[in-house]
VOGU-3710 file (C-alpha; in Angstrom, 3 decimals, decimal comma):
1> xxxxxxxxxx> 8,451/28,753/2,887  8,735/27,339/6,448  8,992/23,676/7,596  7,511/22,491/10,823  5,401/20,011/13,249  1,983/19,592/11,856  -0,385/20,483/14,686  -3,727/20,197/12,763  -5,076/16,583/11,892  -7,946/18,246/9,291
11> xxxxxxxxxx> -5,661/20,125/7,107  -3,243/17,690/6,696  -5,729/15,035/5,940  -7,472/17,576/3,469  -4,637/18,395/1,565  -3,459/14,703/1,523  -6,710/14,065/0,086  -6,659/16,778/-2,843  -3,418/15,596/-4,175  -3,733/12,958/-7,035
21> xxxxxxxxxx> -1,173/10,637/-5,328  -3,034/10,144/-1,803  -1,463/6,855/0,105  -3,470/6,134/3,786  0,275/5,364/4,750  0,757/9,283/4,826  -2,463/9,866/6,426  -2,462/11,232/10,077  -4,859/7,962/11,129  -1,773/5,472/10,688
31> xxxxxxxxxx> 0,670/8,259/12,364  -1,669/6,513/15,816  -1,634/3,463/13,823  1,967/3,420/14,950  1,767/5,175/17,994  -0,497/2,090/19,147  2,514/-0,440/18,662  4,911/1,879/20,116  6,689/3,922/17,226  6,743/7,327/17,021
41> xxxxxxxxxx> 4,691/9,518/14,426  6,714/12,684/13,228  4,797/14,880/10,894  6,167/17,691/8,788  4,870/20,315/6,762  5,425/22,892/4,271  3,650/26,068/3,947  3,997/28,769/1,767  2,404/32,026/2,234  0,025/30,121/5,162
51> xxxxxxxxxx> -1,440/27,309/2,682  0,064/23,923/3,284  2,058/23,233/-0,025  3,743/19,847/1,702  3,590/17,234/3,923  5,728/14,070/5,210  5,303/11,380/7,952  8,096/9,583/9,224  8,034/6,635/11,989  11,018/6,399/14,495
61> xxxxxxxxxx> 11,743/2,399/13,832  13,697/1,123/16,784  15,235/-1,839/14,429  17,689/-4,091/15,707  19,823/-3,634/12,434  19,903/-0,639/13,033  17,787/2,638/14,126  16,241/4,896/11,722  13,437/6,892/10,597  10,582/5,061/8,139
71> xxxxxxxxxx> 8,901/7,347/5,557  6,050/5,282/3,638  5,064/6,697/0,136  5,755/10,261/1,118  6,852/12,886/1,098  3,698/13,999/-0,594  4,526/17,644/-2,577  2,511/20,147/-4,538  5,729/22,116/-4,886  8,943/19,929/-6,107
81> xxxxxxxxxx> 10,756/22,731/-4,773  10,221/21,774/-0,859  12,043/18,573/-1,277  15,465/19,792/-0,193  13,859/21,112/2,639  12,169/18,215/3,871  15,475/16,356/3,548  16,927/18,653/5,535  14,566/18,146/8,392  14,214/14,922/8,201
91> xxxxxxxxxx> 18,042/14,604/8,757  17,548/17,067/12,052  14,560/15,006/13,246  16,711/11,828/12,349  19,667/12,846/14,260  17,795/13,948/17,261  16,462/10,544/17,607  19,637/8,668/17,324  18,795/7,396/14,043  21,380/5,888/12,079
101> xxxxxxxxxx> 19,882/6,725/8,625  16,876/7,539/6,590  14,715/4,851/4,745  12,122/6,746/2,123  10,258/4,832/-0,270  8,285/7,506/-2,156  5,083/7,434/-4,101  6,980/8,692/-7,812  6,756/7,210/-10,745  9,810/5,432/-11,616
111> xxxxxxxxxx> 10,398/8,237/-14,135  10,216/11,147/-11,777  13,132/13,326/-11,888  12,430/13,941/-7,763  14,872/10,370/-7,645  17,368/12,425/-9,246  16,995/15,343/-6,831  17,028/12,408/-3,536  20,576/11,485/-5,015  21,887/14,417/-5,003
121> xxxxxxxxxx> 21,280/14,686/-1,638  23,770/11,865/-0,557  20,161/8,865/-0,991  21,424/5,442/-2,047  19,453/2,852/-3,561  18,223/0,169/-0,463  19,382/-3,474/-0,463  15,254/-3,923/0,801  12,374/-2,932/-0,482  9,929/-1,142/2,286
131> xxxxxxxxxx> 6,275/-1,381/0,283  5,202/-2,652/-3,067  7,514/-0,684/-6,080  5,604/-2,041/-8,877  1,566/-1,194/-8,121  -1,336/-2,740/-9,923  -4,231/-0,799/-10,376  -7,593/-0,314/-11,744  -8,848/3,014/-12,826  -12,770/3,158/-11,831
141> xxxxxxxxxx> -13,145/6,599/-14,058  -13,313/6,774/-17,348  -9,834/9,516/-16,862  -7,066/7,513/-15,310  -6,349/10,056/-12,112  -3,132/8,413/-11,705  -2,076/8,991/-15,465  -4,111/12,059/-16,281  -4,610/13,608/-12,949  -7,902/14,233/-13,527
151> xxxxxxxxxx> -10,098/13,240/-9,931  -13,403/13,898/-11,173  -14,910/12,282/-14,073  -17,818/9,737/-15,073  -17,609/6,241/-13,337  -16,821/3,656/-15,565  -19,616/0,709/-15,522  -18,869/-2,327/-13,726  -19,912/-4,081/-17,058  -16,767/-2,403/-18,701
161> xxxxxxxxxx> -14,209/-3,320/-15,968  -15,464/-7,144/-16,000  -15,205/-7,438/-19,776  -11,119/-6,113/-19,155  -11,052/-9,304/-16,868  -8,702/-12,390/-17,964  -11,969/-14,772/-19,183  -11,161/-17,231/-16,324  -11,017/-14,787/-13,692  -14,560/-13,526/-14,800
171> xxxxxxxxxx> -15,749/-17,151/-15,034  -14,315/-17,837/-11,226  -16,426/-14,774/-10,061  -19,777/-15,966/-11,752  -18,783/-19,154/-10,241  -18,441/-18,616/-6,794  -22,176/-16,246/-7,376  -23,831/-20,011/-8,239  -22,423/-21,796/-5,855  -24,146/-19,554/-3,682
181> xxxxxxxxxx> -21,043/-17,992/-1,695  -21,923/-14,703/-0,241  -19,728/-11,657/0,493  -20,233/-8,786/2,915  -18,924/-5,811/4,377  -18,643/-6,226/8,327  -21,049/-4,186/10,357  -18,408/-4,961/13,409  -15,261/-4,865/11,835  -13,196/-5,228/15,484
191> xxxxxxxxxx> -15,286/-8,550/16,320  -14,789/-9,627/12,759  -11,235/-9,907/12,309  -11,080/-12,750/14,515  -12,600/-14,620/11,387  -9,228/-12,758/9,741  -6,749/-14,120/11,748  -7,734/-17,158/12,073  -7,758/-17,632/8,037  -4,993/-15,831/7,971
201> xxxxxxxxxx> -2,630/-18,186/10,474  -3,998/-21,102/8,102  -2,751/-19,233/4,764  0,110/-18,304/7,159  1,034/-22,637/7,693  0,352/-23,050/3,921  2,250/-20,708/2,175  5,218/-19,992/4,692  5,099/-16,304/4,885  5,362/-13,887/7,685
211> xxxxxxxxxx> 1,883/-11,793/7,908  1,769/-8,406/9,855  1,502/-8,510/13,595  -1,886/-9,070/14,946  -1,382/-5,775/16,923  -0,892/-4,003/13,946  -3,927/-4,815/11,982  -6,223/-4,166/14,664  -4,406/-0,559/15,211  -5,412/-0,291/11,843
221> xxxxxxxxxx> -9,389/-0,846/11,961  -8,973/0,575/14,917  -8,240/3,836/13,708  -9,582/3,436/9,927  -12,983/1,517/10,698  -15,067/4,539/12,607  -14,722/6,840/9,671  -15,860/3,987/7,134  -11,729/4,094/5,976  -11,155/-0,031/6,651
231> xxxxxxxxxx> -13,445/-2,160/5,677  -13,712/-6,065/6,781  -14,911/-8,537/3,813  -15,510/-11,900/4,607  -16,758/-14,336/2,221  -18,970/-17,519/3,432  -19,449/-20,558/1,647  -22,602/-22,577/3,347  -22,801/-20,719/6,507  -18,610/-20,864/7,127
241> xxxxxxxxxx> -15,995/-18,469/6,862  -13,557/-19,751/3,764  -11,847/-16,149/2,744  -11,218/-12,317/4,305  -9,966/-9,174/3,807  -9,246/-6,042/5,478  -9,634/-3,104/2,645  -8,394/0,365/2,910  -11,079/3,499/1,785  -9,004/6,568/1,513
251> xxxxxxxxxx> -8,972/9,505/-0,518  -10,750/8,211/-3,316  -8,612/5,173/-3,503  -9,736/1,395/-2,500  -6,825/-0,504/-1,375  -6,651/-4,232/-1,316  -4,229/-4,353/2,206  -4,850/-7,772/3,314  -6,025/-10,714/2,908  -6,587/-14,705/3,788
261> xxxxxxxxxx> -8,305/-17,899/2,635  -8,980/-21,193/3,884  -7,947/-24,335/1,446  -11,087/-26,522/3,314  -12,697/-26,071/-0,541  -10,052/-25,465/-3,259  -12,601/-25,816/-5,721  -15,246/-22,813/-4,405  -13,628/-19,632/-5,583  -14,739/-17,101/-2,630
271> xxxxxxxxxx> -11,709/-14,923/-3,204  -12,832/-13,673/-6,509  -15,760/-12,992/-5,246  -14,303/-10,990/-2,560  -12,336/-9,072/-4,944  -15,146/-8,318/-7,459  -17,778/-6,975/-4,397  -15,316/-4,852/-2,972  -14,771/-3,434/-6,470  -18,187/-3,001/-6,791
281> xxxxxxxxxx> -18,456/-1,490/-3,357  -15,242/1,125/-4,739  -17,442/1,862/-7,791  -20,300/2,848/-5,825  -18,627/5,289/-3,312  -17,502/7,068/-6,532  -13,955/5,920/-5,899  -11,373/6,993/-8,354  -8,364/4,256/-8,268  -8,663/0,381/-7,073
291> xxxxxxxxxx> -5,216/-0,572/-5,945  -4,256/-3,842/-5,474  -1,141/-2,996/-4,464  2,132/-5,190/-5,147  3,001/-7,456/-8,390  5,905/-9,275/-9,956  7,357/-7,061/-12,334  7,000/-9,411/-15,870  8,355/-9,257/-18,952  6,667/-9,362/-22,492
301> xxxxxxxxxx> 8,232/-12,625/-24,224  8,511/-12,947/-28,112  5,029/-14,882/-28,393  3,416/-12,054/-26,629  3,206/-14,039/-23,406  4,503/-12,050/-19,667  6,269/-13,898/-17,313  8,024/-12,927/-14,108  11,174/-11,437/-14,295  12,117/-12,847/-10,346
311> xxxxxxxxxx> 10,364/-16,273/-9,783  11,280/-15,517/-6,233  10,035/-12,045/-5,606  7,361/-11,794/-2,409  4,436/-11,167/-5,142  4,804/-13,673/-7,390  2,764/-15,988/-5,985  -0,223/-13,385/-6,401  0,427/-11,720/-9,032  -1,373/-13,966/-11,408
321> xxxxxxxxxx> -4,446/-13,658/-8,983  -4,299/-9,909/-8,689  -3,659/-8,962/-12,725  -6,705/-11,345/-13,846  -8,965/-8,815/-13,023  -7,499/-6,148/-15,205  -6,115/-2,948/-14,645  -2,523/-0,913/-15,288  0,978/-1,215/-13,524  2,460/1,828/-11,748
331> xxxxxxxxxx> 5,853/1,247/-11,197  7,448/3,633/-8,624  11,005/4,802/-7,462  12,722/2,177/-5,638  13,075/2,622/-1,824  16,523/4,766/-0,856  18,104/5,617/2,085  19,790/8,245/3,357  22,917/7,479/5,561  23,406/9,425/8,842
341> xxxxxxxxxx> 25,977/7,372/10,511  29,030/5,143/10,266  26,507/2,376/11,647  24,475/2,477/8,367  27,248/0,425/6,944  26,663/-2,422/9,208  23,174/-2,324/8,546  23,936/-2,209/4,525  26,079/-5,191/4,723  23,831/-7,568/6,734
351> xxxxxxxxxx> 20,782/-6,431/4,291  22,644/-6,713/1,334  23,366/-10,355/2,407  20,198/-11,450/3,659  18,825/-10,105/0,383  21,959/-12,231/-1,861  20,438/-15,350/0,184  16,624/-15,120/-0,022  17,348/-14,021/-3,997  15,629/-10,760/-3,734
//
């Protein structure tokens, strides 16, 4: 087996592709995602007697806390066995550019004895989380490729996947249908997320988050949109913009990446909408998975009721939205890091307290 620079953009895409577990984030598309906002793409791979049996993208993230090298949802493996070896490289390509440690927040269940194999190799749990660790999901086939591994089975009906809805999030969808709101699919993505941002800085003022640079999400499209991989939704309500979305096609898997509403009319229910067309959009290109990405982990209480275990974790306030439509949690490994340097330490510490005083 022999670890090196990827040099070809189709066979890394085409094995990232075949493999069951197929995040865009490890896609060679947001390698120049980054590129365009000035980090570095490195891209490893495995191959074993020629055939590509590995791969792993890491971003050079020139953080003020501290230096180090981002891997998002990968590495992705068809061997377990390459692991170690990846590790190893990654602490050579780490070192060479000054980076202080490792962050690696893995697509593996939360079960996946690959964690165990990480600790051994000197990882330690992160004081942050670096993506979503607890995934909500709808299978669109009637075998669950993310439980069964099975890619290539009948569609399921979209009359099946809106009877698993919570009853009011169905009735919200056939709501917003009569009072005549009316999704599409951009046919100029670029000029249309202008209509994004700008609902987006409003949801921005009324919910007091940070959103993802500007930059970033047009890198994004950018890169994505030409190959039909990002898709812009915007939903209308009498001729003006009132919700929008920027969805992620890749490898069989839909992902809800991100999205904005206006609060003009708090009583039309245009994000449902949103939601159920790009579903139905999934459904149609024979998807396999709808991901909505992040939730609250909950708990089941002794009435039968779930309520989140955090109030204060980054998803609560969605989480509601996103599980109403139905679907499964996938929780993953929790995000671990890999120190390099005495400087990690400082950069542990100052996490570990912003974390104690945002309470997550």
């Amino acid at each position: 087996m022999t670890i090196a620079q990827a040099a070809d953009r189709a066979q890394w895409d085409a094995f990232l592709r075949g493999h069951p577990f197929s995040p865009f984030l490890q896609s060679w598309a947001m390698g120049e995602v980054y590129r365009d906002i000035g980090q570095e793409p490195i891209r490893l791979e495995a191959r074993a007697n020629g055939a590509i049996v590995g791969i792993c993208q890491a971003i050079v993230v020139p953080a003020r806390r501290g230096r180090h090298l981002m891997v998002q949802y990968g590495p992705i493996l068809q061997d377990h066995n390459v692991l170690p070896g990846f590790l190893d490289a990654l602490h050579d390509v780490a070192r060479e550019h000054r980076c202080s440690f490792v962050r690696m927040s893995p697509f593996w269940r939360e079960s996946d004895p690959l964690a165990h194999t990480l600790r051994e190799h000197g990882a330690l749990p992160s004081p942050l989380h670096l993506l979503s660790e607890y995934t909500w999901y709808i299978p669109l086939r009637q075998h669950d490729r993310w439980q069964d591994a099975i890619s290539e089975s009948p569609a399921r009906k979209e009359e099946e996947i809106m009877t698993d809805m919570r009853k009011t999030t169905r009735n919200l969808v056939r709501r917003a249908e009569r009072e005549g709101v009316e999704v599409r699919a951009s046919d100029d993505p670029m000029h249309d997320l202008d209509i994004y941002f700008h609902l987006q800085e409003e949801t921005r003022k009324r919910h007091g988050f940070v959103p993802y640079r500007d930059s970033f999400i047009r890198a994004q499209v950018k890169h994505f949109a030409p190959q039909g991989e990002a898709i812009v939704y915007v939903a209308r309500y009498q001729g003006e913009p009132v919700a929008a979305s920027v969805h992620m096609s890749f490898g069989g898997i839909t992902s809800y990446h991100h999205g904005a509403s206006t609060h003009a009319h708090p009583k039309i229910p245009a994000s449902y909408l949103l939601q159920w067309t790009a579903i139905s959009d999934a459904l149609r290109r024979g998807d396999a998975i709808y991901n909505f990405w992040g939730i609250a982990p909950r708990k089941v209480m002794d009435d039968g009721s779930e309520v989140i275990i955090n109030p204060k974790h980054p998803f609560a306030g969605v989480t509601t939205f996103k599980t109403g439509f139905g679907g499964k949690p996938l929780p993953i490994v929790h995000c671990m890091d890999l120190p390099l340097s005495p400087v990690y330490r400082l950069t542990r510490a100052f996490e570990t307290l912003r974390k104690w005083r945002r309470g997550f």
